[in-house]
C-alpha positions as a Markdown table, in Angstrom:
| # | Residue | x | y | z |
|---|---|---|---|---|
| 1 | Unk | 13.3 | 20.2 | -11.4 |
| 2 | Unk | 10.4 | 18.2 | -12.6 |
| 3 | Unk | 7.0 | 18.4 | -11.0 |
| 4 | Unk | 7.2 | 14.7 | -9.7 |
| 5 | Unk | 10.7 | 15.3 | -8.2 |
| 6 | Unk | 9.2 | 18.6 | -6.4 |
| 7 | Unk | 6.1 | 16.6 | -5.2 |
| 8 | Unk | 8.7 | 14.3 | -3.7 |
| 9 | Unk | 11.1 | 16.5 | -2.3 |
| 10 | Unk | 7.8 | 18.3 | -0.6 |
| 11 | Unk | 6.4 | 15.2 | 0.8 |
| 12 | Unk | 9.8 | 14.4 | 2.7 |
| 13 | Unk | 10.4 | 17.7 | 4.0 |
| 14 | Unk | 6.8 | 17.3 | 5.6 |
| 15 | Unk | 7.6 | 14.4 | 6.8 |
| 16 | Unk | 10.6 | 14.8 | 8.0 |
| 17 | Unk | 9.0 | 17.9 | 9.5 |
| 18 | Unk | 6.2 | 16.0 | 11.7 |
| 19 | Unk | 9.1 | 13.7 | 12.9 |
| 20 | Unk | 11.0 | 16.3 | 14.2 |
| 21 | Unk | 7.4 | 17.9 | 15.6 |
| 22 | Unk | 6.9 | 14.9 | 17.6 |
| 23 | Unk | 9.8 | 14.8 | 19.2 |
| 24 | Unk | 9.5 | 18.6 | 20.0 |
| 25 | Unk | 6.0 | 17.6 | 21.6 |
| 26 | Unk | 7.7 | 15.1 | 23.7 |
| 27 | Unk | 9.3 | 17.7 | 25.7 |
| 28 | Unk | 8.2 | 18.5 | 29.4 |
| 29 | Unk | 9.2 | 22.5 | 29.2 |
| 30 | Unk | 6.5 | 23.4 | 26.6 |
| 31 | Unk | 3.7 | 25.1 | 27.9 |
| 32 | Unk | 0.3 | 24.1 | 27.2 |
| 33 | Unk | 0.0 | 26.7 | 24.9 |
| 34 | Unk | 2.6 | 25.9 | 23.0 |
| 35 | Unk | 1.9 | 22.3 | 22.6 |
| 36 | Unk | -1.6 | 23.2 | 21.4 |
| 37 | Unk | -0.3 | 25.2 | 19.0 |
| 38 | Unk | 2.8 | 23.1 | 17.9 |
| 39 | Unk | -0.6 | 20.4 | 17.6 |
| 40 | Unk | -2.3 | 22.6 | 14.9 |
| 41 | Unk | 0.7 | 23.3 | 12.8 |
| 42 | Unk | 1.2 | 19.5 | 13.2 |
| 43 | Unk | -2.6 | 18.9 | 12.1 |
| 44 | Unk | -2.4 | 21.2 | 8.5 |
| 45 | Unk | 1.3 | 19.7 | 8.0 |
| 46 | Unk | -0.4 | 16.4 | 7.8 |
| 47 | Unk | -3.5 | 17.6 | 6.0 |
| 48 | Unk | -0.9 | 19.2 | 3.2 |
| 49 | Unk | 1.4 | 15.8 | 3.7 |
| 50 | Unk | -2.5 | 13.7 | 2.5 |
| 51 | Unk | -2.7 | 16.3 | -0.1 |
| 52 | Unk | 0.8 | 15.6 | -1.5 |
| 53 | Unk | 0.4 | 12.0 | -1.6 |
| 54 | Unk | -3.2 | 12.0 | -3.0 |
| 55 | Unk | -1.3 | 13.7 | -6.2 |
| 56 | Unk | 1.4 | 11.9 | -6.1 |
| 57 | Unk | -1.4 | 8.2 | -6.7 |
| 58 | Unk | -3.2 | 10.2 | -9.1 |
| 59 | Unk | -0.3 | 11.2 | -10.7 |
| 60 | Unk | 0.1 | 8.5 | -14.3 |
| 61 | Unk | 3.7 | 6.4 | -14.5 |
| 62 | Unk | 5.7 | 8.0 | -17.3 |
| 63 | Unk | 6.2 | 5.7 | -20.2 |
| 64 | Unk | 10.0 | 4.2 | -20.1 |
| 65 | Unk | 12.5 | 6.3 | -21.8 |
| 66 | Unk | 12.8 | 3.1 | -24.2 |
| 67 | Unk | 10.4 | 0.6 | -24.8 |
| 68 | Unk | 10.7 | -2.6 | -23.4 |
| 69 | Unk | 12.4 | -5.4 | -25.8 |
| 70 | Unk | 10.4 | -8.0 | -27.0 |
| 71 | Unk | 11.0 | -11.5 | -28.6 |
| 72 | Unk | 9.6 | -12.7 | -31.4 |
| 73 | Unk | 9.2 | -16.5 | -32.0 |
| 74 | Unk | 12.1 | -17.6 | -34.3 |
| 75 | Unk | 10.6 | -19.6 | -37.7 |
| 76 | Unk | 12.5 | -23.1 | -37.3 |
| 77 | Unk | 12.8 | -25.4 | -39.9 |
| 78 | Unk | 13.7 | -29.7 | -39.7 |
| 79 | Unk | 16.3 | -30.4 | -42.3 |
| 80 | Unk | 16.3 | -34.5 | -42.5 |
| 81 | Unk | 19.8 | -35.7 | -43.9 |
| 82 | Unk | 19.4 | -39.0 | -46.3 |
């Protein structure tokens, strides 16, 4: 696995993680301790999620496997029939 395709698969398992952490926070039979905790491991998940995605803008696009094909004007020429 390439870098890039780990940085990816890392940002959406933190994602999906903090999804799955709200809805955890959303229920009434956690204790306030709980909640305030499940709240810090929800605050460094998001500061690691920033981290991830500042690479990821930082990060150059590779170069296409080939390169793109371009067209070169055609030389024309007027034949005049007599």
């Amino acid at each position: 696995m390439t870098q890039p395709e780990a940085l990816d698969q890392n940002i959406r398992a933190l994602q999906e993680w903090l999804r799955a952490a709200w809805v955890q926070l959303g229920d009434p039979s956690l204790t306030a301790f709980s909640r305030r905790e499940l709240r810090n491991q929800m605050k460094q998940c998001t500061a690691d999620l920033r981290m991830h995605l500042q690479a990821v803008s930082e990060r150059r696009p590779e170069p296409p496997a080939t390169p793109p094909k371009t067209f070169a004007k055609p030389a024309l020429r007027l034949l005049a029939w007599s």
